[in-house]
N, C-alpha and C positions, 0 to 999 in steps of 0.2 A: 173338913170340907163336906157342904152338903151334895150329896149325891143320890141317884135314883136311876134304878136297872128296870127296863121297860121289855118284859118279856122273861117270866121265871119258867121256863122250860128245862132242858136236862142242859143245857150251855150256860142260859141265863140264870138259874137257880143255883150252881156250882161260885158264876162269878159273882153274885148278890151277897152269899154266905161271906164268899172269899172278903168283900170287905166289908162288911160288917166284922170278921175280926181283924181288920187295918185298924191301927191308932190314928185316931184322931177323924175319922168317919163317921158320917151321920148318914145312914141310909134308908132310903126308901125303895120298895121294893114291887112294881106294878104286873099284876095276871088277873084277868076274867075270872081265871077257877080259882073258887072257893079254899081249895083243898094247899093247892101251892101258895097261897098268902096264909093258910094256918100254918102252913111249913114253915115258910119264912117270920114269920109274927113269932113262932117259940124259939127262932134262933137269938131273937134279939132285933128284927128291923122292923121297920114301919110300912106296913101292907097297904097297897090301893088297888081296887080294883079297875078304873082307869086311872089312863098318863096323866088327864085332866084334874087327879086329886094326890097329886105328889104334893109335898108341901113348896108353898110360894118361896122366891129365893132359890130355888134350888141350882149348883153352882156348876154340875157336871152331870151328864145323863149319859147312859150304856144302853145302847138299844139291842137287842138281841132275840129277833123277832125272825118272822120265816123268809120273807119275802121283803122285793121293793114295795110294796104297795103297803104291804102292813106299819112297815116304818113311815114310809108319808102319815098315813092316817094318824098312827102313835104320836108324829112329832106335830105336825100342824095341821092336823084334821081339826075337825069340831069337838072332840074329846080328849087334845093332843093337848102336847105339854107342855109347848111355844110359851104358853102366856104363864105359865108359872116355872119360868126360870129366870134369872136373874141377869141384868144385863151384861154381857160378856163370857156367858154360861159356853163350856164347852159339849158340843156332842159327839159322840161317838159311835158313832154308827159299825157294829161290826155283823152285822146281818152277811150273808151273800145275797151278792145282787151282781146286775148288771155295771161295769164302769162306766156309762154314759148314765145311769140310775143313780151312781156314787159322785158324780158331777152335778148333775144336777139338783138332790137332793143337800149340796154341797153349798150351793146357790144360793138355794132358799133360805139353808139355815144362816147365810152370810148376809143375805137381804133381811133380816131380822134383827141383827147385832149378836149374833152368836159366832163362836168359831167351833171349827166341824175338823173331824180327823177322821179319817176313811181307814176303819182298821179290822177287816177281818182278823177272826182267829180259828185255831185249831188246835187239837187237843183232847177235845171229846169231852164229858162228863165227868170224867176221874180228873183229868187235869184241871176243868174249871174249878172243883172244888176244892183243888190243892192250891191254886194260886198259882199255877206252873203252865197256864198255854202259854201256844205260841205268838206274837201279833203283826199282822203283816199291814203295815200302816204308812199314810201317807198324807202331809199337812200342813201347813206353814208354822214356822218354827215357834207364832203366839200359841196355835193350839196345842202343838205336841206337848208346850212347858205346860200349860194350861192341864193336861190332860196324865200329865206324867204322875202325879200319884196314885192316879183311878188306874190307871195301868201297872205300874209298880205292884200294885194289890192282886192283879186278877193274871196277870202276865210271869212266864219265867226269860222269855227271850222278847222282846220289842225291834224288828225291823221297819228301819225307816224308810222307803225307795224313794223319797223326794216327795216336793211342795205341792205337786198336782192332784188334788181327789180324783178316785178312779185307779189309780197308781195299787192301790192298796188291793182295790177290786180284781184288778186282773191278774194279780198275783197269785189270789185266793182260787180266782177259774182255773188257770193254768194246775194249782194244788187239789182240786177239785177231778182234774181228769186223772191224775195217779190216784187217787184216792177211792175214785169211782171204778175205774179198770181194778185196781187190784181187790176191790172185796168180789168184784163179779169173775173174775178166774178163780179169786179163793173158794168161790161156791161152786164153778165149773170144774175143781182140781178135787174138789170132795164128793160133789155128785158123781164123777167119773171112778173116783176110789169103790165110793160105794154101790156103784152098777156094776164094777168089775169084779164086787164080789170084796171088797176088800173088807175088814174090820172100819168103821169111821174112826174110833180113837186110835188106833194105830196109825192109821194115815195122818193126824191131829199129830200127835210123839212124834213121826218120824219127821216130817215136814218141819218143824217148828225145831229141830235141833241139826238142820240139813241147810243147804243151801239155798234152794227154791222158797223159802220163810219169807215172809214180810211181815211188818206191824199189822195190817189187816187180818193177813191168814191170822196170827196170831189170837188177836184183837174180840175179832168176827164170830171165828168156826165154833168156840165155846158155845155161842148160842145155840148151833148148830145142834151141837152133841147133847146141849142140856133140853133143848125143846123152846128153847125160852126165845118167844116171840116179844117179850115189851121191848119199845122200840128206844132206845139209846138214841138211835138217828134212825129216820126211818125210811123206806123204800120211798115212799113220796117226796124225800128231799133229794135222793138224786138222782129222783126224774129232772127233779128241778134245776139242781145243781150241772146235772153232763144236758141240760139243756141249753145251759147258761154256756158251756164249755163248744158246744155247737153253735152258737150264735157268735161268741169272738174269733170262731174260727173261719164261719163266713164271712166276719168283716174283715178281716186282714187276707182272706186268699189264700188258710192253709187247712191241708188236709188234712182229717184226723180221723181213720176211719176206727181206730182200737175206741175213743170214747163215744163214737156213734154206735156203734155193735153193744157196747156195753151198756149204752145209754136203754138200745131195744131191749134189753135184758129186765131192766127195770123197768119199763113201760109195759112189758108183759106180764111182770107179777103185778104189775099195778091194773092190770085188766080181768085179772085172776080173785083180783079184791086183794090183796095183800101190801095197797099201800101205805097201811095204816103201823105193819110189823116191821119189826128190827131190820136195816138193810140187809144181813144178813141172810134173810129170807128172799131175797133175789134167788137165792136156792129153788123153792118153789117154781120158776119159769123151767128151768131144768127136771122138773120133777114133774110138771103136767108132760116134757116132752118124753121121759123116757120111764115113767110107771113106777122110778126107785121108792122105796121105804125111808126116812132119816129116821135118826135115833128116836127112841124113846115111843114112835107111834107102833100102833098095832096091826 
């Protein structure tokens, strides 16, 4: 199958590798930077630096980009990929977005003669490149088949919630406020350790073999303790993301005041300049308020 991952970032660069070792894949691999198409060109795929120079034919595409806006442009912008895919090509769109963004960009690709599967995932960086996220997806039953080996490749679990684009999207929001809430207490549970005087790796040992643990805590606070600001996922994704998580909650009428609180957590570090570092450093917002030290600084 030919296929092509439009977006080699730390999700998309994991699922690109991922199938390039699938049998029977021919992959292309599309990013701006220089640096991640040399990445990918010595694993064995075929690098472009726009959508618009994937090769012609191409049968199934993984968009894996920041944003709605990014992915319009990627797919049927003036540099997008629309005209070099092959008629009946599936997309898959697993960016987070809005579910009226996941509809409609659903639309378009269906007004073109493509079928579209609305599939966020999760998983992180280590799972893209084991072939082991998760995918929270949603299609009519031509695209999911259509779509099912490009998945099979990049995926350990595929949920299906039904035929409607958008389906896929909200699910991811909804994943998106646990996911957002708990790195921003995992950094308020260690800020707090560490103003009251605590050791941070001890607090790190005891938490993570205790009951108060989560994948985050877990996940996160390492960076924490090493210093290590490169950003895995970064503070500016979920500003984006618990924004995303605030907006479907004004449409439906519900309150959600834990991913608003948390959401300002991240807009502070991101005002602080720090939206560029590991989310983890939402730590920082805490740290401008109460003067603590983290690991490794002087």
């Amino acid at each position: 199958m030919r296929v092509a991952v439009i977006g080699l970032g730390s999700m998309g660069m994991g699922a690109a590798l991922s199938l390039v070792k699938a049998p029977g894949m021919q992959v292309a691999g599309c990013d701006p930077r220089e640096s991640a198409r040399a990445e990918f060109a010595a694993a064995g795929g075929t690098p472009a630096a726009s959508a618009a120079e994937i090769p012609a034919g191409t049968e199934g595409v993984l968009v894996l980009v920041v944003n709605a806006q990014q992915a319009e442009a990627a797919l049927f912008g003036p540099q997008g990929a629309a005209p070099r895919l092959a008629q009946g090509a599936v997309i898959v769109n697993s960016c987070t977005l809005a579910p009226e963004d996941a509809r409609r960009l659903a639309a378009a690709a269906e007004a073109r003669g493509f079928l579209y599967v609305d599939a966020p995932v999760s998983g992180g960086a280590v799972g893209a490149r084991a072939g082991t996220m998760t995918v929270m997806a949603s299609g009519s039953p031509a695209a999911l088949a259509k779509a099912q080996p490009l998945l099979d490749a990049v995926a350990k679990k595929v949920w299906v919630l039904g035929e409607e684009p958008g389906l896929g999207s909200t699910m991811k929001v909804v994943h998106q406020l646990l996911a957002g809430v708990h790195i921003a207490v995992a950094a308020e549970a260690m800020a707090l350790g560490i103003k009251s005087g605590l050791d941070p790796r001890a607090v790190f040992d005891i938490v993570t073999t205790a009951a108060g643990n989560s994948w985050m805590f877990e996940n996160r606070m390492p960076h924490v303790l090493e210093a290590d600001e490169t950003p895995r996922s970064a503070v500016d994704i979920f500003v984006k993301d618990l924004g995303l998580v605030g907006d479907l909650a004004r449409a439906v009428a519900f309150p959600a005041p834990l991913a608003a609180q948390a959401h300002q957590l991240f807009v502070s570090a991101r005002a602080q300049g720090h939206g560029g570092k590991d989310d983890a450093f939402v730590i920082r917002a805490y740290q401008a308020l109460t003067g603590i030290r983290l690991p490794k600084e002087g």
